[in-house]
Residue frames relative to the residue before (quaternion, step in Angstrom):
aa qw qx qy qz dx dy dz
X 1.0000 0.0000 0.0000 0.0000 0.00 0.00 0.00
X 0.2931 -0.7514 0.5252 0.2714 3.60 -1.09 0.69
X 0.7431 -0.3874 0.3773 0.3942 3.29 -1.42 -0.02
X 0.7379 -0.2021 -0.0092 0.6438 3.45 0.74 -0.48
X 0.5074 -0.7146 0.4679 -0.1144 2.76 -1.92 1.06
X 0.0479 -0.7720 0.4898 0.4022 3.89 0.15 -0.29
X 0.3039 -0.6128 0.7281 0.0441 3.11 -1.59 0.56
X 0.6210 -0.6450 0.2742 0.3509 3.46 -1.35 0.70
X 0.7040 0.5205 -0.1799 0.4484 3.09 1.41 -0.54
X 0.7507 -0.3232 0.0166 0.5759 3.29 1.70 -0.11
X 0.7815 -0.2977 0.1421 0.5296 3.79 0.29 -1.32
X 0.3213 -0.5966 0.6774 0.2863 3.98 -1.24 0.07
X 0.0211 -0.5776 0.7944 0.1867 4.02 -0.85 0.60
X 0.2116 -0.4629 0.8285 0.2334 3.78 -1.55 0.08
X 0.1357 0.6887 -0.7084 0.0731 3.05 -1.15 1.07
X 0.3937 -0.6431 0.6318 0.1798 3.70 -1.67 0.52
X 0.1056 0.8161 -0.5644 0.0659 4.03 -0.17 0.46
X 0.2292 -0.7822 0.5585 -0.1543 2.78 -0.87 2.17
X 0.2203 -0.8106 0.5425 0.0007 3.41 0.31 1.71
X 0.8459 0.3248 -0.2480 0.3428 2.98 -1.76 0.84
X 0.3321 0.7913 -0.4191 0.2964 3.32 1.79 0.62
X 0.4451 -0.5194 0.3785 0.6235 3.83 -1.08 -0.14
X 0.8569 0.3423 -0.0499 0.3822 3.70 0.46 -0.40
X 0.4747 -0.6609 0.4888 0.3145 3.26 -1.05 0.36
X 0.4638 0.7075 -0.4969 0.1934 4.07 -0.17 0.26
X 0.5255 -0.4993 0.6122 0.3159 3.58 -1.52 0.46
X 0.2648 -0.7484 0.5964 0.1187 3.41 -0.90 0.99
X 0.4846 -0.6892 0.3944 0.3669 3.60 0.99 -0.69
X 0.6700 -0.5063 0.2230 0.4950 3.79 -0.75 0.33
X 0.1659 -0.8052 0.5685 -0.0301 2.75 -1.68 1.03
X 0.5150 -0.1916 -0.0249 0.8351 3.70 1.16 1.50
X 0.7643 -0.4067 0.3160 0.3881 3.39 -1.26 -1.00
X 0.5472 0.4055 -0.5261 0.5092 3.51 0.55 1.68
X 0.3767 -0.6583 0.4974 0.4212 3.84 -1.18 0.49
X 0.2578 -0.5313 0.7290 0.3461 3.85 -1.50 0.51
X 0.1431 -0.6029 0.7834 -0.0477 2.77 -2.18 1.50
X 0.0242 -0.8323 0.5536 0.0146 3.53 -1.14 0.78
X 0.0485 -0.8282 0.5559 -0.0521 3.31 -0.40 1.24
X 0.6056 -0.5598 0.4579 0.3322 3.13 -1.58 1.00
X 0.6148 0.6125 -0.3627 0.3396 4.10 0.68 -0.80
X 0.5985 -0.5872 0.4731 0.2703 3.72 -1.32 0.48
X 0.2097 -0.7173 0.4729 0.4668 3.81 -0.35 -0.05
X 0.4127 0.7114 -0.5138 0.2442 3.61 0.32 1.07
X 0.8459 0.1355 -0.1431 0.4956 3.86 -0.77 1.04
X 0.6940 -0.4275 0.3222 0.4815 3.44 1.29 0.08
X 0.4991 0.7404 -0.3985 0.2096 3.30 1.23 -0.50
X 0.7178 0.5673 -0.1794 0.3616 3.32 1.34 -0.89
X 0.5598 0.4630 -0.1672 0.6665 3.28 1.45 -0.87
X 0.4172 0.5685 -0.4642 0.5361 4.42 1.10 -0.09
X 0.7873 0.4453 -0.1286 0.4066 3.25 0.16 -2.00
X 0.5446 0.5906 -0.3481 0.4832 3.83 1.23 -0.86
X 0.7501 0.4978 -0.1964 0.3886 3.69 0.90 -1.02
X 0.7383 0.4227 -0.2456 0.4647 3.34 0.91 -1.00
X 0.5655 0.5898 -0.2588 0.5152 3.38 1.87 -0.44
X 0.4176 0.6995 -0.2955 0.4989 3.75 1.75 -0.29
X 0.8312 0.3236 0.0044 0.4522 2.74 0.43 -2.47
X 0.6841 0.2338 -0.5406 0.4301 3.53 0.31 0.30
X 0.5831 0.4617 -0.4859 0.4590 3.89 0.18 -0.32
X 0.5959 0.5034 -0.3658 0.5076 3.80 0.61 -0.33
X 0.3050 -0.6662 0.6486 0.2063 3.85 0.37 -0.98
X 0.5310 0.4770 -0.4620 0.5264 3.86 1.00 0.97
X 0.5605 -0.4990 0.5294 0.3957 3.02 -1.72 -0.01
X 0.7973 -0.4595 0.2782 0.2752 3.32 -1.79 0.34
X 0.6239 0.5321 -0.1811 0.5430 3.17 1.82 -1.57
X 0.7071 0.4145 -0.4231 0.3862 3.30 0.88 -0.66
X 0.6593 0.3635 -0.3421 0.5622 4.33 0.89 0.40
X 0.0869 0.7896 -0.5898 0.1454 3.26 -1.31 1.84
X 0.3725 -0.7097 0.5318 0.2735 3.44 -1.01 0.94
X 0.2862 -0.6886 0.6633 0.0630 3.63 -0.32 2.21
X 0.8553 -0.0022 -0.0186 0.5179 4.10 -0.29 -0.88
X 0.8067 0.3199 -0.2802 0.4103 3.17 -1.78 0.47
X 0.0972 0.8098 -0.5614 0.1398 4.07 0.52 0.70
X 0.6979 0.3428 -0.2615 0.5719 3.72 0.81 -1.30
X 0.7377 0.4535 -0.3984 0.3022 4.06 0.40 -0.39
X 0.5245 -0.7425 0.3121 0.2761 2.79 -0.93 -0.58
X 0.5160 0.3368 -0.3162 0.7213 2.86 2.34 0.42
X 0.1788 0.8313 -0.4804 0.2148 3.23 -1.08 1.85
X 0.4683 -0.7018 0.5181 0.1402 3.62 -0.89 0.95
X 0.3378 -0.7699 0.5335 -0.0928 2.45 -0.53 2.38
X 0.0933 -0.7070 0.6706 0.2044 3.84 -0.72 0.27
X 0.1360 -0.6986 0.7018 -0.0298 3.31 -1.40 0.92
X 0.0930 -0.7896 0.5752 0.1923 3.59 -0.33 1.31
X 0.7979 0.4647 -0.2899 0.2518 3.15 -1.66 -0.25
X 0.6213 0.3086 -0.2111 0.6886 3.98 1.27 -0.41
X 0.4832 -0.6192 0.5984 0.1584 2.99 -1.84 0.90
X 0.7822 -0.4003 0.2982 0.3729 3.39 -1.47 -0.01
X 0.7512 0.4697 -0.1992 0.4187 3.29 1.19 -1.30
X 0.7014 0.4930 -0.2577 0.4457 3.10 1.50 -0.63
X 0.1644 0.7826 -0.2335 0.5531 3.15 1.77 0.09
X 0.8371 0.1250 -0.0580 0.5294 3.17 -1.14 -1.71
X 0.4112 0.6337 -0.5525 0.3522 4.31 0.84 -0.43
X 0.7923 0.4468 -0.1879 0.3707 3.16 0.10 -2.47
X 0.6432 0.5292 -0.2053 0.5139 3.69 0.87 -0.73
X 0.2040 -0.7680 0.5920 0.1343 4.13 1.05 -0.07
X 0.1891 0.6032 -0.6679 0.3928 3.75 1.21 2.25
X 0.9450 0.2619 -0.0481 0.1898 3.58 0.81 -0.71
C-alpha cells in the first residue's frame, strides 16, 4: 500500500500519529504510512483534531476538507483529504 491513495472523493494519506509530542510537525514516511506528531493527548479526539488542522495547513485546504475515515482510537489511520488527488497530495507533502 502507498502512502496515499485516491479515493473517489479525493485522497487516503496513511498516516502514523504520535500524540503528546513536544511539537506539532510531519516527520515524513515511515515504511508505507506518514509519521505525524502532535503536541495534543489522544484523549476526546483532541489528538486526531490537532492531526487535521496539521494536514490542512501543510496541505493548503481547509480543515473540513481533512478527516480521520478509519482507525480514530489507533494510532495508525486513514486520513481522507477531499478535493486533491494523490499526486497532488504526495507533491504538497515533498512524498514525491
Amino acid at each position: 500500500m502507498a502512502i496515499v491513495t485516491g479515493h473517489a472523493g479525493g485522497s487516503i494519506l496513511a498516516v502514523k500519529v504520535v500524540p503528546g509530542a513536544s511539537r506539532d510537525r510531519i516527520a515524513g514516511p515511515l515504511g508505507e504510512r506518514l509519521k505525524v506528531q502532535v503536541r495534543q493527548p489522544p484523549e476526546k479526539g483532541a489528538a486526531n483534531k490537532a492531526l487535521c488542522r496539521l494536514l490542512a495547513r501543510a496541505l493548503g485546504v481547509r480543515p473540513a476538507d481533512v478527516e480521520v475515515v478509519r482507525g480514530p482510537t489507533r494510532p495508525e489511520k486513514d486520513v481522507l483529504v477531499r478535493g486533491l488527488g494523490p499526486d497532488e497530495v504526495a507533491r504538497r507533502l515533498g512524498l514525491g
